[in-house]
N, C-alpha and C positions, 0 to 999 in steps of 0.2 A: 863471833858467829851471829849473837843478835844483830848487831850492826852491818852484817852482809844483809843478812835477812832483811834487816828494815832499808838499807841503799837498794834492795833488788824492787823492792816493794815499791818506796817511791819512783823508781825507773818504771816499773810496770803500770803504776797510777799515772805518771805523766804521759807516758806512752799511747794512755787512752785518751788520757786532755788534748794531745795534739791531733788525734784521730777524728778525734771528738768535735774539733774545733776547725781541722780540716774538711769534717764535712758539711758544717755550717756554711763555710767560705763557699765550699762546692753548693750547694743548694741558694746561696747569694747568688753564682755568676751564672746560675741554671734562670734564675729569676732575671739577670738582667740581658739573657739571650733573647728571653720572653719579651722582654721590654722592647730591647731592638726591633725585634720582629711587626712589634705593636707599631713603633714608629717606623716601621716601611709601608703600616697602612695608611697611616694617614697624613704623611707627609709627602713622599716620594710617588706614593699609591701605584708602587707597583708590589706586583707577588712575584716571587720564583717559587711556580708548584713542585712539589716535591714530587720527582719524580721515579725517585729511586734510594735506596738505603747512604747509597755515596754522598748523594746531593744534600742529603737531611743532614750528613756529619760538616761537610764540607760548612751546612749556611751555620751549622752549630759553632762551628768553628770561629767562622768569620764574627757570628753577632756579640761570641763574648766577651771578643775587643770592645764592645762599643758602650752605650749607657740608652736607656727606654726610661717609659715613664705609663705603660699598661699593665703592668707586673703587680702583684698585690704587695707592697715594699713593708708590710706591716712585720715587728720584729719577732723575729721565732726565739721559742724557747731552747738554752744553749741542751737540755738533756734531749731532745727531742727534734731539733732542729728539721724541717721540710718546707720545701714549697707545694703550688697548689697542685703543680704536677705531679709528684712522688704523694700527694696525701692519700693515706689510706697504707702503706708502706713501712715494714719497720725496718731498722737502722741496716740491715745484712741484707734487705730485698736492693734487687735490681730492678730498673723497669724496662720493660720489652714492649713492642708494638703490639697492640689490640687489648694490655690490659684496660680493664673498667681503670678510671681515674677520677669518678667523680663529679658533681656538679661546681665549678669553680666559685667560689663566693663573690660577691659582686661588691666592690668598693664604692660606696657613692661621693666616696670625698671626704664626709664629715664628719669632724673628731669624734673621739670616744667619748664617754660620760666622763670627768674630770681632767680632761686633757684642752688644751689647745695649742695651736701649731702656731707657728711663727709666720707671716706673711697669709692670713686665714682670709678667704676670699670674703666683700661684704656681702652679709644677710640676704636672700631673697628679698625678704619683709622691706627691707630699705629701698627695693630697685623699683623704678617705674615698669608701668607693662610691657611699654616699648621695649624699654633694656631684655627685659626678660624673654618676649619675644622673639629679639634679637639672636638671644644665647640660643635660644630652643633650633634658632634656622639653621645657625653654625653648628648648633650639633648633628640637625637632620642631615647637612652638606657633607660633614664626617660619616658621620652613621652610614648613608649612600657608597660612598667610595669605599669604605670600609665592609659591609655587606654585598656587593659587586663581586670581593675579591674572597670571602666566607663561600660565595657561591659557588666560584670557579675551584678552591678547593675542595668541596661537595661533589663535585663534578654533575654529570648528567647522565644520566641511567635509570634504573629501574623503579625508584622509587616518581622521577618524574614519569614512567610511563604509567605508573599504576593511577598515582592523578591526573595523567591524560585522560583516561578511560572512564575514569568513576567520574569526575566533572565534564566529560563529554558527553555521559548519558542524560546529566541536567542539560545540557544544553541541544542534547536530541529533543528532550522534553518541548523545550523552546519552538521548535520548529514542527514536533507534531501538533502542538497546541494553536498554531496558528493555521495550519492546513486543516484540523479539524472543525475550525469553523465553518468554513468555503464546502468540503463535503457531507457536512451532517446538515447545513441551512436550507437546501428544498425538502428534504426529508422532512426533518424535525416539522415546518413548517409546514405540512402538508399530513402531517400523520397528526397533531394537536390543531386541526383545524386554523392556522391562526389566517388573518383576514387579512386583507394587501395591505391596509394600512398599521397592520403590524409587522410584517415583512422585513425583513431588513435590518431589524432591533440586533438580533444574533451578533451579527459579525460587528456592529459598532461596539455590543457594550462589554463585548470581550474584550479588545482591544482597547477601552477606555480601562480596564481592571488592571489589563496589563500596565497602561501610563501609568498610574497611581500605586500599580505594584514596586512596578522598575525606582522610582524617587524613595518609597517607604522603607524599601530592601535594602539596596544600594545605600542610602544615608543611615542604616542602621549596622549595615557591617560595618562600616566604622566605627558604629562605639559598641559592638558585641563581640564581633569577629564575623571573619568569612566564612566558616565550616560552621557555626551554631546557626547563622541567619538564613545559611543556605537550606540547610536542612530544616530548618522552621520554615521556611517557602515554598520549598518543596512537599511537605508535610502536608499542608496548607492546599496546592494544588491539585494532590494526589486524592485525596479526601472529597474534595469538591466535585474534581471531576468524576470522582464513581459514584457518587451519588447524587449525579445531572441526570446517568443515566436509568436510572429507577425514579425519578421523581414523573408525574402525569401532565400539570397544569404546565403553559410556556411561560406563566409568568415567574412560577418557582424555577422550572427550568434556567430561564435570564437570570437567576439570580446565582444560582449556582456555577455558571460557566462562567459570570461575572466574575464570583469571589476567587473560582479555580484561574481567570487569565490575573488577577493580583495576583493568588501567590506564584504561577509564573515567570513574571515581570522578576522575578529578581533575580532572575537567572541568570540574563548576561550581563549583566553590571557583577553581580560578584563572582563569576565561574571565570572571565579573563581579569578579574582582580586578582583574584586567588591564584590563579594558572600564572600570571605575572612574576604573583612576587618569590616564585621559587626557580625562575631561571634565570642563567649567567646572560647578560648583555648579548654577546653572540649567537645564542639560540634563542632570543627571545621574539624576534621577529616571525624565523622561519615557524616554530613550533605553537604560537597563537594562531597560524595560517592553518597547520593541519588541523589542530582544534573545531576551527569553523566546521571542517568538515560534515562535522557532525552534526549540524543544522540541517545540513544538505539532507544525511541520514534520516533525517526527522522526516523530512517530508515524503521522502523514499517510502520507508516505513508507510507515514501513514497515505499518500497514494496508495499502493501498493494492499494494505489490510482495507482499505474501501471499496477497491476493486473488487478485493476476493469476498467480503461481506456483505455491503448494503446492498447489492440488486438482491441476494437473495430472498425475497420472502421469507421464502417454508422457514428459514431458521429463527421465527418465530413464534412467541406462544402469548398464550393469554389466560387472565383470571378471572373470569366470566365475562361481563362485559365493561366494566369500568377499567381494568387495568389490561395494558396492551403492551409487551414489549417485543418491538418489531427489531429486524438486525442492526438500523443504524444503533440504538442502544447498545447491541454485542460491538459493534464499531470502536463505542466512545470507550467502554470496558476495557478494550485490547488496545487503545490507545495511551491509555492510564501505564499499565505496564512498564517503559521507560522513566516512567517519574517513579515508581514504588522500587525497581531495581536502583535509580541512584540515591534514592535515600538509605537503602540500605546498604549500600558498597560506602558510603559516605560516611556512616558511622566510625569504621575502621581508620578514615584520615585522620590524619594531626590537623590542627589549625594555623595557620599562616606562620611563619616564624617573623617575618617582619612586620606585620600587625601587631606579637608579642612584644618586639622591640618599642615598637610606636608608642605601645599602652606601659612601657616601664617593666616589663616582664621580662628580665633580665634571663633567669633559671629554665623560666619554661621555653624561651625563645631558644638558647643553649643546648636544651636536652631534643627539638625538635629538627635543630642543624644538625645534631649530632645521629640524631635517627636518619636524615637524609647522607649523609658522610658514610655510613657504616652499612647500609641498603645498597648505595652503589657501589662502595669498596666490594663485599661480601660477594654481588653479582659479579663485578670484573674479577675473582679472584684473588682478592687481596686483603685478606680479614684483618691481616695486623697490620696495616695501615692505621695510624694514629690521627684521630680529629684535633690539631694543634691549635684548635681555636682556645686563648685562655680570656681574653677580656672583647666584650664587645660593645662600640660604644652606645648611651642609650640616650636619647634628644631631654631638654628639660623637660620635664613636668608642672606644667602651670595650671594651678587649682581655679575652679571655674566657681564662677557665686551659684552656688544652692541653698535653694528654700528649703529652711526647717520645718519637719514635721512632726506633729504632737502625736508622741510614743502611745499616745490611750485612743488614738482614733482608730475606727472601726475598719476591716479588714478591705472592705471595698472601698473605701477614700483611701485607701495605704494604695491600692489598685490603681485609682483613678492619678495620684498623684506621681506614680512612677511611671504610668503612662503619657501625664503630661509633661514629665520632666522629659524623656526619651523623646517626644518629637519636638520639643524645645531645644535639645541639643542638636537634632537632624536638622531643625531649621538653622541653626546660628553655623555649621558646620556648612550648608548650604549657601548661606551668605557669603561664607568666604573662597567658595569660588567663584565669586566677584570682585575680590580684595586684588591688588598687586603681587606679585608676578601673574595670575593666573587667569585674571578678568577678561581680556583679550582672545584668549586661548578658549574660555567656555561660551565668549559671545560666537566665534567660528564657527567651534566644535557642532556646536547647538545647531546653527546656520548649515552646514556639513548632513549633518545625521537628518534636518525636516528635511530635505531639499531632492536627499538620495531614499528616504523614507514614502516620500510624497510622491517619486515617478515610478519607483518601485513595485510598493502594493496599490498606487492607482490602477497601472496597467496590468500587473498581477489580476484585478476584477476585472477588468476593461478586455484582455485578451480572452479567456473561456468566454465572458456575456456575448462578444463578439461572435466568435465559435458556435454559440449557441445559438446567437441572433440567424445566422447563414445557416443554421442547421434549418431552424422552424420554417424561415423563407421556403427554403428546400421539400421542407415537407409539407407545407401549406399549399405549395404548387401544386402537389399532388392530391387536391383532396378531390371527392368524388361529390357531384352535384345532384340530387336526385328530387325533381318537380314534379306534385301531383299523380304521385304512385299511390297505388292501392292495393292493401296485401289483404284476405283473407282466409280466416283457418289455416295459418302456416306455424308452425315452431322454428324458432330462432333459438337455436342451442351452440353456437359462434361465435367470434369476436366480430363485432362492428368496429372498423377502425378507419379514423380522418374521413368524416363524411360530413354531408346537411344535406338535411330532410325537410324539404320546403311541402308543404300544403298534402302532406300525404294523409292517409284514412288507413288505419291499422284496425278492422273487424276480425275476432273473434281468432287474435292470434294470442300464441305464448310464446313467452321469452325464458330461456329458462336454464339454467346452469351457464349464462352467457355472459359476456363483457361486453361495454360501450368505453368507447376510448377515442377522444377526442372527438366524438358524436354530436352534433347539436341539432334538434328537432325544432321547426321553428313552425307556428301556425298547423300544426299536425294534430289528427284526433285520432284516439285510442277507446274504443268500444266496445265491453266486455271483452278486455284483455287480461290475462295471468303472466305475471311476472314473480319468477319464483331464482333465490340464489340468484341474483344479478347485481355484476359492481358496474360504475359508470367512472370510470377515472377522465377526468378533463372534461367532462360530460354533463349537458343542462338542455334543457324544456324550455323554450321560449312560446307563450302567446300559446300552450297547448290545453286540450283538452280531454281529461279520461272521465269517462262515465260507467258505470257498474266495474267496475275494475279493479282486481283482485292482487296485492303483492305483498310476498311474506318473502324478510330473510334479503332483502336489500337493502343499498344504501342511497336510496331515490327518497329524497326528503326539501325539504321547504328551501335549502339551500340553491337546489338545483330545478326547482320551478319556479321559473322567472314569469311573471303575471299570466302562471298560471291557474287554470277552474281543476276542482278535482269534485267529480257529481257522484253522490251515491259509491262508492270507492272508499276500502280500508286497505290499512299498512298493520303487518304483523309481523311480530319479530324485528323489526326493523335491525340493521346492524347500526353501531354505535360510532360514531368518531369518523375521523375522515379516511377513509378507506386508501390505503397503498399497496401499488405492484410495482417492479421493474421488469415483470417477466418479458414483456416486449416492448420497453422503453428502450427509444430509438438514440436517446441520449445517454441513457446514467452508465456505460461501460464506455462511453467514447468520451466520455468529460474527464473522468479518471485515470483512462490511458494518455489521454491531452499533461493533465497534472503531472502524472509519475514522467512524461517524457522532459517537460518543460526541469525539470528537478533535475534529473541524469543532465541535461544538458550544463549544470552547474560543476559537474565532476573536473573538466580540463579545465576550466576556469580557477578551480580550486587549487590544483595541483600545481598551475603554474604561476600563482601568486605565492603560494607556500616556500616555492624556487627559488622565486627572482626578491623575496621581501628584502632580504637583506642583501640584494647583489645590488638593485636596480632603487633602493629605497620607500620607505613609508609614502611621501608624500607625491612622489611621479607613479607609483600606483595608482596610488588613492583619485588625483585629477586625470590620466588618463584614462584611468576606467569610465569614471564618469563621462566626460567628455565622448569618449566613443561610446557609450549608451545614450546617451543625449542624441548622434550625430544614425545612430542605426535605428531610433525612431521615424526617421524622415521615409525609410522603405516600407512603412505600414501605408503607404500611399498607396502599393503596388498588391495591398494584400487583399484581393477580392477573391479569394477561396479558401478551403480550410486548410489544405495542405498550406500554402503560402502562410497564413497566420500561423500555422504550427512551429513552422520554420522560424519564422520572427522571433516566436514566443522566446526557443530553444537559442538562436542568436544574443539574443537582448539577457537573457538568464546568463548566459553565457559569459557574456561583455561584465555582469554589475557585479559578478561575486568578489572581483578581485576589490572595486571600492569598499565592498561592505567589510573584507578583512584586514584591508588599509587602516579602515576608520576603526575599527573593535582593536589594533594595536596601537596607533595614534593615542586613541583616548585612556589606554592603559596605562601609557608610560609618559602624558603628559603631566596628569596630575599627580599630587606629591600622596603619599601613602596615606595620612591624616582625612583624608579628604578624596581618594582614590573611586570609594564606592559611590559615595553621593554625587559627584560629577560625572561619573560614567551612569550612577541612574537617572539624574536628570537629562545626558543627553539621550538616552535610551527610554525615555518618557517623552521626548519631544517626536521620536522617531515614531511610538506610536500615537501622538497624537497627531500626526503628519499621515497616517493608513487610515484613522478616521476620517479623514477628510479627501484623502484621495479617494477609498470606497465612497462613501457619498457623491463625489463631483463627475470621478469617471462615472460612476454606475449609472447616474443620471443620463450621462450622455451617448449609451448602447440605443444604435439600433437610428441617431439622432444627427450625426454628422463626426468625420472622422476628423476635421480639420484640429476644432479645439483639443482634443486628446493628444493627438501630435504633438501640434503645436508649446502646449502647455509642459508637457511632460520632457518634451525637447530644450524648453528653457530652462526648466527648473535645475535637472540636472547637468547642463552643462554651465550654468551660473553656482552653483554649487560647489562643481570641479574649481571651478576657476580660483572659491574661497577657501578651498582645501589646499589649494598650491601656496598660500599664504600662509599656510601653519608652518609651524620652527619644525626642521626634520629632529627627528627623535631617534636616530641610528646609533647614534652613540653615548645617549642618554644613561645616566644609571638609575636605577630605582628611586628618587626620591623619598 
């Protein structure tokens, strides 16, 4: 009986040992399913997505004929036996689709503490740079093919729309912050007194903020990441620009709008970095295209809040008489807006997953693919769909020489020296896109972005100043001439508006709750006159003379008496700073109806790039466009009226949007990840140092000869186009 007992026993003990040991073998060829799979991506490089519960058994089927080498082959314990897919599982769990499975552990290759392998690859430490280098390319060449097809089973849905929208609003920011230059600069300029030969400062040294942003931002999300540096820039600009608008003096002002176009600047070099590296090759053209949109939006937007705010006046107030905020400051406020909502929506994103790759972050890059997989699974309806990513590969790691710092130094050299280390890495980073493969490509690019930069926002100031120029003609024709009048004992309680007053004699009149507007008195005398509540916009005293002459509560001051006598005569109350209306300015609602139209006319141009990006290609966009912007230049010959230049404007806007979303995907998907931000922000620093110098040249030449504006702007970007047709198409590029 014992000996039944003890044969049953042992049968029952062995019974588990084979169980035991079968389910080792099982969790082996579950492991080397995995492997297969691993080398379909980077050998074969293709994927079959799994489309359906059949197809998943089907490729299960077929891969555990074969043998891999991405599988974690480390040896499991025989009482506990699992792979990384079952970890977390005890021996009687099955696994079904949509459980949690864990972050996979990442194998770097090398051995354990008292172990080594037979055939152990040689030491880093032994390899030259080049070698190492070498290794690191082949791995980024894998890593690319391999993340391509991670992508495509991620698919595309919801979690890309949600970073459509929240990096779209950075990138509205981008384009209210450059329209707010053009309609806050006669305001500002006219409300802070400033003097012709400060005139004009505004709109350069924004857009120098901007160069200097775009290179600092752009060459730092590469070694921070794209979602921290974005949101430090944006931070940055939000900050500035609301408190441009509460600052008095214009030269605090310039500084602050200065520091707000930096943090700007980093907007599109990292928002189509970023927006890049999370779509599959096939939508990555078309869905950078709709992205731009939102530039377009930016300007909409702020057109649009200019129109309905700055002519206002009365929506100002004041704090006695030093501090003055008139509407264009509600303007800059409501402007701000778009940069404070995408830093906040911004917070909620992940950070790049291929950046994480880039930088060796193996887990976090894993858990952020996996957060895109189960976002758009969950939206289509498909919760237990399984993210089957288990190994992904990650490029070498090659250690860079840094200076040591002395642990006892003080907290501000610990500052100083992490700040020079970080633009020491943007420069050296910088360098190398000028090294091989890629030197070629940023000499173009660079060439590409001045050229279509330079005929762009030239004519962008060059079309309104025009506009404007044919306005003033227009109104200047109409002014009214009046020689050797003599008024006396009359009240003037009116607007005076576009006149001159030659040799006239004004006895013992008052002027009085009245306006002059665009008035100019020239050789006229004023004797025993009251002048009470009276503004003078565009309005000056040439060669006049007032004697006993009494004014309180104007803004008639030394500025606006040009050599003139003032005899026995006091000023009381005088008002303070340079007086602004647009109640009956003949321009400031028709300059901003001009802008928001010239904007809207960007809309079909947008749509139908977005279309054709990836039917009709990146690079026959990109020099077509140009090229017929270049060639629809030649009809501003015919443009001697405003309607006609209006037309133009909305032509020409029309024709360039499709280059500018050529070039903003070109440049995303030429350069390699490592290097991604810095070469799209230096070419994005060249574009605005190409708007400095077209506002300057054009602006110079309003009002002066239409030939060279043409002419110039005709070459530049159709020489341009012609250098962009020389870039390698990027259609079927993968991520580098």
């Amino acid at each position: 009986m014992d000996e039944t007992h003890n044969n049953r026993t042992s049968l029952v003990k062995g019974a588990k040992d084979i169980a035991k040991e079968a389910k080792r073998h099982a969790s082996k060829n579950f492991s080397k399913a995995v492997d297969c799979a691993s080398d379909e991506y980077s050998t074969h490089r293709s994927y079959n997505r799994f489309q359906n519960e059949d197809e998943e058994e089907n490729n299960y089927n077929n891969y555990t004929q074969q043998d891999g080498n991405y599988a974690d082959n480390a040896a499991n314990d025989e009482d506990g036996a699992s792979s990384d897919a079952t970890e977390g599982h005890d021996d009687e769990d099955e696994i079904y689709e949509g459980e949690y499975q864990g972050v996979p552990a990442y194998n770097d290759g090398k051995p354990r503490d008292g172990q080594v392998a037979l055939g152990q690859p040689v030491s880093d430490s032994l390899k030259s740079r080049k070698e190492l280098e070498n290794e690191r390319l082949a791995d980024e060449e894998e890593l690319a093919q391999q993340y391509e097809l991670i992508m495509q089973e991620c698919g595309h849905g919801r979690f890309q729309w949600q970073l459509f929208f929240v990096l779209g609003l950075a990138l509205m920011s981008d384009g209210v912050e450059v329209f707010v230059v053009g309609f806050v600069l006669p305001s500002a300029e006219t409300d802070m007194c400033v003097p012709n030969s400060g005139a004009g400062w505004l709109g350069s040294i924004v857009y120098l903020g901007m160069m200097f942003g775009a290179f600092f931002w752009g060459g730092l999300s590469d070694k921070l990441g794209r979602k921290q540096c974005l949101l430090i820039s944006m931070s940055f600009n939000g900050f500035f620009a609301f408190l441009s608008s509460f600052v008095q003096g214009y030269s605090m002002f310039l500084v602050c709008r200065m520091l707000s176009g930096f943090g700007i600047g980093g907007a599109v070099p990292i928002v189509f970095s970023y927006f890049a590296e999370v779509l599959a090759r096939e939508k990555r053209g078309e869905h950078l295209s709709w992205l731009c949109m939102f530039w377009m939006i930016g300007g909409i937007y702020a057109s649009a809040m200019a129109w309905a705010i700055i002519p206002h006046y009365g929506w100002s107030f004041s704090m006695g008489s030093a501090y003055q905020f008139h509407s264009w400051r509600v303007f800059v406020v409501v402007c701000a807006l778009p940069c404070v909502s995408a830093v906040v929506a911004l917070t909620f994103m992940p950070e790049s997953p291929r950046f994480y790759l880039e930088m060796g972050k193996h887990d976090e890059a894993w858990m952020v693919l996996k957060q895109i997989h189960d976002t758009n699974m969950r939206a289509r309806g498909e919760p237990e769909r399984v993210f089957t990513v288990n190994r992904i590969k990650i490029p070498k790691q090659l250690d860079e020489l840094v200076e040591m710092q002395n642990e006892s130094a003080n907290p501000v050299l610990k500052v100083l020296f992490k700040i020079k280390a970080e633009l020491r890495g943007i420069w050296l980073t910088f360098m190398k896109c000028f090294n091989y493969p890629v030197k070629d490509n940023t000499i173009k690019l660079a060439t590409v972005w001045f050229t279509l930069s330079f005929g762009f926002y030239g004519l962008s100031v060059w079309f309104p100043d025009v506009i404007k120029h044919l306005q003033a003609d227009e109104y200047a024709s109409r002014v009214k001439i009046h020689n050797n009048e003599r008024t006396e004992d009359f009240t003037f309680n009116f607007t005076l508006e576009n006149q001159i007053h030659r040799n006239g004699v004004f006895l013992n009149d008052r002027f009085i709750s009245m306006k002059f507007k665009a008035v100019t008195f020239i050789d006229s005398s004023f004797l025993n006159c009251y002048f009470e509540d009276v503004s003078s916009v565009g309005s000056s005293f040439k060669n006049c003379t007032f004697v006993d002459s009494f004014f309180y509560n104007t803004d008639i001051d030394d500025t606006k008496l040009t050599n003139s006598r003032v005899i026995n005569s006091s000023f009381h109350h005088n008002k303070t700073g340079c007086q602004m209306t647009f109640d009956d300015d003949y321009s400031a609602y028709w300059v901003y109806f001009v802008n928001f139209l010239g904007t809207l006319a960007v809309l079909p141009g947008n749509i139908v790039s977005a279309l054709l990006m990836d039917k009709i290609g990146r690079l026959s966009m990109l020099g077509g466009s140009m090229v017929l912007s270049g060639i629809s230049c030649f009809f501003l010959w015919f443009g001697t009226s405003e309607s006609m230049m209006i037309f133009m404007l909305c032509l020409y806007n029309g024709l360039s949007i499709s280059a500018w979303n050529s070039l903003d995907v070109v440049t995303a998907e030429l350069y390699p990840t490592d290097r991604r931000g810095t070469g799209f922000g230096f070419c994005n620093a060249m574009c605005k140092l190409a708007a400095v110098l077209g506002n300057l040249i054009f602006g110079s030449l309003v009002g002066i000869t239409k030939a060279i504006p043409i002419l110039l702007a005709s070459s530049v970007l159709v020489g341009g186009g012609l250098v962009g047709l020389r870039l390698p198409d990027t259609r079927a590029n993968v991520l580098m």
